[in-house]
N, CA, C and O atoms as a Tripos MOL2 file, in Angstrom:
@<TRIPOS>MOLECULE
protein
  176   175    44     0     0
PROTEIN
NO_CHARGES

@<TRIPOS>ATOM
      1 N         142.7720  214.1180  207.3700 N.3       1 UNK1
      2 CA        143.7640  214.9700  207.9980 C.3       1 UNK1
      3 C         144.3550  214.2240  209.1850 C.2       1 UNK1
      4 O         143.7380  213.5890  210.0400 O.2       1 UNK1
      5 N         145.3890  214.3770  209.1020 N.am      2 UNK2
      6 CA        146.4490  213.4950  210.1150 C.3       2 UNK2
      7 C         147.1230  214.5520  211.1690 C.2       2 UNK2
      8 O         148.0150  215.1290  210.5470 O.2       2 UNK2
      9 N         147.0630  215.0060  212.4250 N.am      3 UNK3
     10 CA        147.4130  215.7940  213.4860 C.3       3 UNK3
     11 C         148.3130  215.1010  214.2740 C.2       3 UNK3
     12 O         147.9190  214.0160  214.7040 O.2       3 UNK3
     13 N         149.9550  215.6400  214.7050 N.am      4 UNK4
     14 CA        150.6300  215.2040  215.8230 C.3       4 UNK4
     15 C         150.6470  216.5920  216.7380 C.2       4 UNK4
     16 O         150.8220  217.7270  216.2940 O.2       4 UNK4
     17 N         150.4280  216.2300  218.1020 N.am      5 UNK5
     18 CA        150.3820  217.6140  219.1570 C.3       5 UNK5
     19 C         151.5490  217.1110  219.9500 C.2       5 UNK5
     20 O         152.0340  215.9850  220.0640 O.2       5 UNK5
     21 N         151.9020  218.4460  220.5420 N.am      6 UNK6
     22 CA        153.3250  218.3380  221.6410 C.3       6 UNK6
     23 C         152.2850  219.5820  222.4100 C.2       6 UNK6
     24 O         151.4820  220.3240  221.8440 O.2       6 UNK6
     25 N         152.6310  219.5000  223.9210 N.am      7 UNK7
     26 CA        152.4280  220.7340  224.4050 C.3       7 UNK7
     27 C         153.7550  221.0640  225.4510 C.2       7 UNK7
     28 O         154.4980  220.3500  226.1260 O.2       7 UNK7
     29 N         153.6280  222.6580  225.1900 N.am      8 UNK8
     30 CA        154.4610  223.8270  225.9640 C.3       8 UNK8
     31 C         154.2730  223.9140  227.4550 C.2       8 UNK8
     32 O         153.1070  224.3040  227.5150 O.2       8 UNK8
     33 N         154.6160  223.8150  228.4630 N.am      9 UNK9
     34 CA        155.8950  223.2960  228.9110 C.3       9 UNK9
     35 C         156.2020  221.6410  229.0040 C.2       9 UNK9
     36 O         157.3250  221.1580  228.8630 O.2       9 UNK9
     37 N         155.0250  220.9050  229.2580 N.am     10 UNK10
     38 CA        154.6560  219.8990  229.3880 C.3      10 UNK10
     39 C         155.6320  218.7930  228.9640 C.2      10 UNK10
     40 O         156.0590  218.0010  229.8040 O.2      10 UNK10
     41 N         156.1180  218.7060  227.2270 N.am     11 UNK11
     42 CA        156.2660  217.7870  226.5020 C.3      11 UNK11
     43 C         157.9260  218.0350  226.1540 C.2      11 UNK11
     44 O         158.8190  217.2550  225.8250 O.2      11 UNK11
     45 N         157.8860  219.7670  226.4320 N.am     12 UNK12
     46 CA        159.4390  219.9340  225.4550 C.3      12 UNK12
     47 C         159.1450  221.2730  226.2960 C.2      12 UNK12
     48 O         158.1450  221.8510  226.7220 O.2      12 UNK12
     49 N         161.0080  221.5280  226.3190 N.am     13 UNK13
     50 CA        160.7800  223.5390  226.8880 C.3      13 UNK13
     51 C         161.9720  223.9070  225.9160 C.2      13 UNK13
     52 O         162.7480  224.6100  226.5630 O.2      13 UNK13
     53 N         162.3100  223.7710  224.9740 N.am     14 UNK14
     54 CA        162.8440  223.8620  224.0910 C.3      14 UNK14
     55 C         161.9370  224.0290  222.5780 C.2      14 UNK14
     56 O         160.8890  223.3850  222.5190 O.2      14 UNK14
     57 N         162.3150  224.8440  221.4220 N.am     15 UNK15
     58 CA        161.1120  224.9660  220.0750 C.3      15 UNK15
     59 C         161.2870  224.0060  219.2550 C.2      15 UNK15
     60 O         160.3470  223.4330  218.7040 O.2      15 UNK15
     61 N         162.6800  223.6770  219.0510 N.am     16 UNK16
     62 CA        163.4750  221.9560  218.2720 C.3      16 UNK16
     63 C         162.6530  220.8770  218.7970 C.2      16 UNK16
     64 O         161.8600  220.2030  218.1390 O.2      16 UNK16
     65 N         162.8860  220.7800  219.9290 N.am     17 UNK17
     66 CA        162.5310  219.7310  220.8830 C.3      17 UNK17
     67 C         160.8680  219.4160  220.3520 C.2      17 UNK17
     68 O         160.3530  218.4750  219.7500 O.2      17 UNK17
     69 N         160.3940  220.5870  220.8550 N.am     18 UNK18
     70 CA        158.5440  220.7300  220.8290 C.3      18 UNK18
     71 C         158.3650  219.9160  219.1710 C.2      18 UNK18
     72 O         157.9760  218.7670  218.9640 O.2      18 UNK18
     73 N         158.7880  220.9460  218.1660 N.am     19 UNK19
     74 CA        158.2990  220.7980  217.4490 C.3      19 UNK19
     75 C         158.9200  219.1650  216.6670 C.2      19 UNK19
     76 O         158.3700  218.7920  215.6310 O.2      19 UNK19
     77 N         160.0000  218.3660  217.2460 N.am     20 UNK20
     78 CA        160.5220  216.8890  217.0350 C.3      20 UNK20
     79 C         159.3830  215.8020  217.3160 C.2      20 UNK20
     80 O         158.8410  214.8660  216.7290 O.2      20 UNK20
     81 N         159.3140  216.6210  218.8510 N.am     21 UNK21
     82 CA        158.0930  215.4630  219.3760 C.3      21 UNK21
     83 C         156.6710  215.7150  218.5920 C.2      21 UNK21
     84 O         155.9720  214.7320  218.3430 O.2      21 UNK21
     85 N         156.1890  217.1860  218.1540 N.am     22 UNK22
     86 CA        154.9770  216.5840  217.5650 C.3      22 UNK22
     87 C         155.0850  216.0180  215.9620 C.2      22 UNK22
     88 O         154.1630  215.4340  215.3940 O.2      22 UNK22
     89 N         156.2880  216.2880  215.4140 N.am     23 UNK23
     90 CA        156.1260  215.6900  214.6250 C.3      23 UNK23
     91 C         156.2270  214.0420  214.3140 C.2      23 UNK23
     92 O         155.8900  213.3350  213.3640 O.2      23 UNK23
     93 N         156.9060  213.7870  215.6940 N.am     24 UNK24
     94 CA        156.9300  212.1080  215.8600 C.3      24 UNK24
     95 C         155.3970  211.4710  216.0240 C.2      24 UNK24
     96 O         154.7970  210.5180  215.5260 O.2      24 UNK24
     97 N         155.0180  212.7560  217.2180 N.am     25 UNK25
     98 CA        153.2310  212.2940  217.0190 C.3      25 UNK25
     99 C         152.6980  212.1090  215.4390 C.2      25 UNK25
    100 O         152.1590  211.0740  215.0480 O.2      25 UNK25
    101 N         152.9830  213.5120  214.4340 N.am     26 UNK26
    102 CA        152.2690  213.1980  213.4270 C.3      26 UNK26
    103 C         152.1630  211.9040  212.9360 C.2      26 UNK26
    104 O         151.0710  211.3500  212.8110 O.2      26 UNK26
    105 N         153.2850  211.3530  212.6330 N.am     27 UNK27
    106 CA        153.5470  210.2150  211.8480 C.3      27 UNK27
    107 C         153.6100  209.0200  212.7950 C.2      27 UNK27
    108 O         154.0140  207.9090  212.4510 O.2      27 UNK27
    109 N         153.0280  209.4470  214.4360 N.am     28 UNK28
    110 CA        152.3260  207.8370  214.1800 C.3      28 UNK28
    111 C         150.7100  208.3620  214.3700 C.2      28 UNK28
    112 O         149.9840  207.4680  214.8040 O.2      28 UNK28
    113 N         150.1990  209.3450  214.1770 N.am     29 UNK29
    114 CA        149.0240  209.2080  213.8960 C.3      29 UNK29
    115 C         149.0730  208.7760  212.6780 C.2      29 UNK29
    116 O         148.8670  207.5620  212.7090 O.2      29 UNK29
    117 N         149.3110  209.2950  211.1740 N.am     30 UNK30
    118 CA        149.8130  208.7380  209.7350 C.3      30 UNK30
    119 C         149.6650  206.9960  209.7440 C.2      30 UNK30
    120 O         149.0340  206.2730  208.9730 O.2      30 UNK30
    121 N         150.5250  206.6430  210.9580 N.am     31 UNK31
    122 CA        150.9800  204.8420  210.8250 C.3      31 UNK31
    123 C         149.5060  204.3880  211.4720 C.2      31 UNK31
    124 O         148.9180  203.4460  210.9410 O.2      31 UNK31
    125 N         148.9680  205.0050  212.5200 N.am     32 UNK32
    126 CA        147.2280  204.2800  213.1140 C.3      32 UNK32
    127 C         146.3540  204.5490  211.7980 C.2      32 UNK32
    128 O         145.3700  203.8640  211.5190 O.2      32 UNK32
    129 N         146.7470  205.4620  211.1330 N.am     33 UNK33
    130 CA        145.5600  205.7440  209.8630 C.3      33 UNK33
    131 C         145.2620  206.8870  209.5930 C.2      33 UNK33
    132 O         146.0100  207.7930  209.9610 O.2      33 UNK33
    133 N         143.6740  207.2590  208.6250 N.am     34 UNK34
    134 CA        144.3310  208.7060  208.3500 C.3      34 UNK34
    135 C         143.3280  209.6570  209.0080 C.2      34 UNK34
    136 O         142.7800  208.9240  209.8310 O.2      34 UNK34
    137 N         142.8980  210.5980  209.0930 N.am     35 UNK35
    138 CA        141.8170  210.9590  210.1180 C.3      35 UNK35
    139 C         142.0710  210.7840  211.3810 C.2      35 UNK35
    140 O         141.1390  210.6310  212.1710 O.2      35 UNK35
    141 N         143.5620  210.7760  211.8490 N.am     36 UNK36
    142 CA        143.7020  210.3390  213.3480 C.3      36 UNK36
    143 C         144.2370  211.9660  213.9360 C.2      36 UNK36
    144 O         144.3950  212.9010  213.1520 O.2      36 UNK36
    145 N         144.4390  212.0710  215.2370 N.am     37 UNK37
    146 CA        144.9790  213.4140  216.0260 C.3      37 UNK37
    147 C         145.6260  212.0460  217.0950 C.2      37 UNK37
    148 O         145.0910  210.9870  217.4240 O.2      37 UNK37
    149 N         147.0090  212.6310  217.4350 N.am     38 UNK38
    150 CA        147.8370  211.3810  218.4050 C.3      38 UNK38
    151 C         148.8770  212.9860  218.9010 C.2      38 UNK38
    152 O         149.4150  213.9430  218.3440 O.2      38 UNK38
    153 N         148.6470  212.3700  220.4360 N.am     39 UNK39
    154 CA        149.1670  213.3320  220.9390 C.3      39 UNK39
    155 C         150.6190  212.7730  221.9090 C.2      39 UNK39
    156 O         150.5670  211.9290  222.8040 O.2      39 UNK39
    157 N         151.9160  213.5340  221.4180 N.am     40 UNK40
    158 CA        153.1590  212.9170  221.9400 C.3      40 UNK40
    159 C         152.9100  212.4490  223.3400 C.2      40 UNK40
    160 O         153.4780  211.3880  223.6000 O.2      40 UNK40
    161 N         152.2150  212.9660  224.2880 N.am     41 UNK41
    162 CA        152.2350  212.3420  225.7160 C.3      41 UNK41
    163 C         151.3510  211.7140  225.9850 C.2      41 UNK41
    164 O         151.0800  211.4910  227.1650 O.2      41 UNK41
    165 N         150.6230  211.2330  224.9700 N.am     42 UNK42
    166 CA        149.3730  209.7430  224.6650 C.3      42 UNK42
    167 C         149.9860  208.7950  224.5420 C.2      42 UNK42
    168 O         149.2720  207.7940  224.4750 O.2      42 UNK42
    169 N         151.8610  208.4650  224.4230 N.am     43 UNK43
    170 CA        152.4140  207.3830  224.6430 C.3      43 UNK43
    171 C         152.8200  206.7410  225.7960 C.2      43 UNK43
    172 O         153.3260  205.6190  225.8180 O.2      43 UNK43
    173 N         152.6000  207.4540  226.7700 N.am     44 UNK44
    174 CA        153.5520  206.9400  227.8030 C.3      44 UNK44
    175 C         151.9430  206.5970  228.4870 C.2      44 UNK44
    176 O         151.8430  206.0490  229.5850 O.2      44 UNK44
@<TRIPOS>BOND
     1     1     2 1
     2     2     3 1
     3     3     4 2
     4     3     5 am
     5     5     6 1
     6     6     7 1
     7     7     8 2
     8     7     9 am
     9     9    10 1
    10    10    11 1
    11    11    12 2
    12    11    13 am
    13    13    14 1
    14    14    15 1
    15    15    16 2
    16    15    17 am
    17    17    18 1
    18    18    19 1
    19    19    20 2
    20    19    21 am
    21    21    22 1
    22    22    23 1
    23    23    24 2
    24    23    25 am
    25    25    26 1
    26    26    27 1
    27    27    28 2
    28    27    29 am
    29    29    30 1
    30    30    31 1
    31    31    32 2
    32    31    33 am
    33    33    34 1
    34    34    35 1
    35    35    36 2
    36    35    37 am
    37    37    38 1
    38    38    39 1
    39    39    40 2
    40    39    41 am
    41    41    42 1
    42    42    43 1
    43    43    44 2
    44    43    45 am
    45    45    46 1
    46    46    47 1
    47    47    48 2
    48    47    49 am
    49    49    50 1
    50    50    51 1
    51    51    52 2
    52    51    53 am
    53    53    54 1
    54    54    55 1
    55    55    56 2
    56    55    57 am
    57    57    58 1
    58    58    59 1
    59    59    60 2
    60    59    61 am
    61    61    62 1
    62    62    63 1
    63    63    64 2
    64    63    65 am
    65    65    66 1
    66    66    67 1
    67    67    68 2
    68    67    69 am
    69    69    70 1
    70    70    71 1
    71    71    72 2
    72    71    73 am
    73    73    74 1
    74    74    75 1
    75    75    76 2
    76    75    77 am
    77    77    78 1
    78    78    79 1
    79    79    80 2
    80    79    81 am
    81    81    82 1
    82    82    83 1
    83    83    84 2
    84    83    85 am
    85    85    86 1
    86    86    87 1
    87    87    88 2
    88    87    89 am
    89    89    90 1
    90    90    91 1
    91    91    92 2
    92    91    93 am
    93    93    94 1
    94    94    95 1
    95    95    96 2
    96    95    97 am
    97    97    98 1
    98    98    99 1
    99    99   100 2
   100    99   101 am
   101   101   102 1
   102   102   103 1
   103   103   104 2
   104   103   105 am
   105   105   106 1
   106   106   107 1
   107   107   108 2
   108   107   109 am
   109   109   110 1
   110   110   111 1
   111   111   112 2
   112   111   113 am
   113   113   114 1
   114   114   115 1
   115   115   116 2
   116   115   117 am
   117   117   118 1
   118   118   119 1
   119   119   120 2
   120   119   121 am
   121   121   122 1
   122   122   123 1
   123   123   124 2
   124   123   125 am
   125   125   126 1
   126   126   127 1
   127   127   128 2
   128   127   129 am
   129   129   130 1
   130   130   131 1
   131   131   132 2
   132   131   133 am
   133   133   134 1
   134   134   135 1
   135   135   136 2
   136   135   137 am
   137   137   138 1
   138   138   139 1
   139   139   140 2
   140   139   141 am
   141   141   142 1
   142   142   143 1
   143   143   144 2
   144   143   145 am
   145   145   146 1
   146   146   147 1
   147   147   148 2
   148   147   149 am
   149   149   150 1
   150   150   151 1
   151   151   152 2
   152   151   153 am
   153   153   154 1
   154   154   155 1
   155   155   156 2
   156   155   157 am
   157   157   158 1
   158   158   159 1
   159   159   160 2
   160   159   161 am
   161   161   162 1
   162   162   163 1
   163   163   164 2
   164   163   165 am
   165   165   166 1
   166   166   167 1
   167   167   168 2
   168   167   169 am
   169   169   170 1
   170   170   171 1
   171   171   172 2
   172   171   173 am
   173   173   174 1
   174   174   175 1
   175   175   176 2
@<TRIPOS>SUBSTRUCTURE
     1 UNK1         2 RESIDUE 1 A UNK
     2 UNK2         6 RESIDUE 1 A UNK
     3 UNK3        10 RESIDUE 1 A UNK
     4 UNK4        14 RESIDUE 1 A UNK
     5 UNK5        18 RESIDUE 1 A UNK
     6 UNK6        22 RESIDUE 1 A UNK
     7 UNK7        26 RESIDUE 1 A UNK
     8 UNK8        30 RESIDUE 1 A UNK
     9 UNK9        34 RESIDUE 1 A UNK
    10 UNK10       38 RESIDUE 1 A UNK
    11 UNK11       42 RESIDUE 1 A UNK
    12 UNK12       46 RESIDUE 1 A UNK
    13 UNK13       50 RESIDUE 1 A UNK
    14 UNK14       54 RESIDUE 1 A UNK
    15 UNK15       58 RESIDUE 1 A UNK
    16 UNK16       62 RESIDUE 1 A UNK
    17 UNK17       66 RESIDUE 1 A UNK
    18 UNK18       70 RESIDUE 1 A UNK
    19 UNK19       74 RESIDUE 1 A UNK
    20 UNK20       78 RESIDUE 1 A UNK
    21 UNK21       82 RESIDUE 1 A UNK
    22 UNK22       86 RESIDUE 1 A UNK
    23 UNK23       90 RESIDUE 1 A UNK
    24 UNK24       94 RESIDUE 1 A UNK
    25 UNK25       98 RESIDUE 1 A UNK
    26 UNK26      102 RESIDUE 1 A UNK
    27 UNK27      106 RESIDUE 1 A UNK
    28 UNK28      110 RESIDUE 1 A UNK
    29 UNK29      114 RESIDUE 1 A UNK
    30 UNK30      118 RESIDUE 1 A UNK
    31 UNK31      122 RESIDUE 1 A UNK
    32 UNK32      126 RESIDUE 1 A UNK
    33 UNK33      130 RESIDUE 1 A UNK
    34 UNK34      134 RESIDUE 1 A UNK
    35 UNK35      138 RESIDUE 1 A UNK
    36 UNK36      142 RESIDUE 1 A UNK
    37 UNK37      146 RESIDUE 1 A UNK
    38 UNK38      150 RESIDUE 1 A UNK
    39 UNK39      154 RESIDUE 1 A UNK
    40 UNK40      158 RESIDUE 1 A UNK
    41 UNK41      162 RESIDUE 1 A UNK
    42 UNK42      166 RESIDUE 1 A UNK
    43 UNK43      170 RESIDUE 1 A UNK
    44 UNK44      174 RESIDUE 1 A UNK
């Protein structure tokens, strides 16, 4: 199972927004491998 997280207010204050960024997380947890959780503000 592959998990991308965004959090409310934190990441996005918008629901488009929120839900863009965790799905950008998903897929680079997907690209580190599979069994990963990667959280959008684990990049910076």
């Amino acid at each position: 199972v592959s998990i991308g997280l965004a959090t409310f207010p934190h990441d996005a204050r918008e629901m488009t927004e929120l839900l863009d960024k965790a799905d950008w997380a998903l897929y680079r947890s997907k690209k580190n491998g599979r069994n990963m959780v990667c959280s959008f503000g684990a990049q910076e």
